[in-house]
C-alpha positions in Angstrom: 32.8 49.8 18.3 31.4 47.3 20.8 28.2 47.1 18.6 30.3 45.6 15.8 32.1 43.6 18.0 28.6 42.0 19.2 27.6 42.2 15.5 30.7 40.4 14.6 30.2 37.9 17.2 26.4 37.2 16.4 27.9 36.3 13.1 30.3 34.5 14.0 27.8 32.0 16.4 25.6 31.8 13.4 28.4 30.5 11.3 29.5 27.8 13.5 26.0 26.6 14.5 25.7 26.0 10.6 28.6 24.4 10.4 27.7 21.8 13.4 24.3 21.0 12.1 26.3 20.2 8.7 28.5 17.5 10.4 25.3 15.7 11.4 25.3 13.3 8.8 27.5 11.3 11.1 24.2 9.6 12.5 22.5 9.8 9.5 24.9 7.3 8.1 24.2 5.5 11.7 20.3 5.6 10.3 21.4 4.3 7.0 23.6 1.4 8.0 20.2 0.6 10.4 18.0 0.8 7.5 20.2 -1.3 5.1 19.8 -3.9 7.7 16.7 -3.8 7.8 16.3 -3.8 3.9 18.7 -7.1 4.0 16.1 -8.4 7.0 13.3 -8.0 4.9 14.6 -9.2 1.3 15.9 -12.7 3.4 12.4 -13.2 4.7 11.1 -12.3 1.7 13.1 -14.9 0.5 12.3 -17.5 2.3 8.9 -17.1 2.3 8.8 -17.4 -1.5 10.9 -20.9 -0.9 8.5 -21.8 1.7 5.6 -20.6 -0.5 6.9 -22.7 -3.6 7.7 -26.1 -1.7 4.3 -25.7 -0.5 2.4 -25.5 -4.0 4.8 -28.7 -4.8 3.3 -30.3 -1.7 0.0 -29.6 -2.8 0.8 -30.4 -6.3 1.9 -33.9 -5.5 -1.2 -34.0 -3.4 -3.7 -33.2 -5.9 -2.1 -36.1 -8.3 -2.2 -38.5 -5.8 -5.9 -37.6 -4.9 -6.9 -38.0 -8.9 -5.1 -41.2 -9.0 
């Protein structure tokens, strides 16, 4: 009988260490909020350099008219 018990038990322990790694994705949606911030970082720098990059080509255009005048 106590063999069943500890078989019973082993189970048991198996079960509920399955069930704690399944309420992990607690700090997996920690991760996730990090890495949408860091997608949001990246798309405003992106951003800005393409407005940086395009007043830049304006500078240059108004440069290179001035220079064939």
């Amino acid at each position: 009988m106590s063999k069943l018990f500890l078989i019973a038990l082993a189970v048991c322990s198996f079960y509920l260490s399955s069930c704690n790694s399944k309420t992990e994705p607690v700090e997996d949606n920690t991760e996730m909020e990090q890495l949408e911030k860091i997608q949001e970082e990246l798309s405003n720098t992106a951003e800005t350099i393409e407005k940086e990059t395009k007043e830049m080509n304006e500078s240059l255009d108004d440069l290179l008219k001035e220079i064939e005048e």
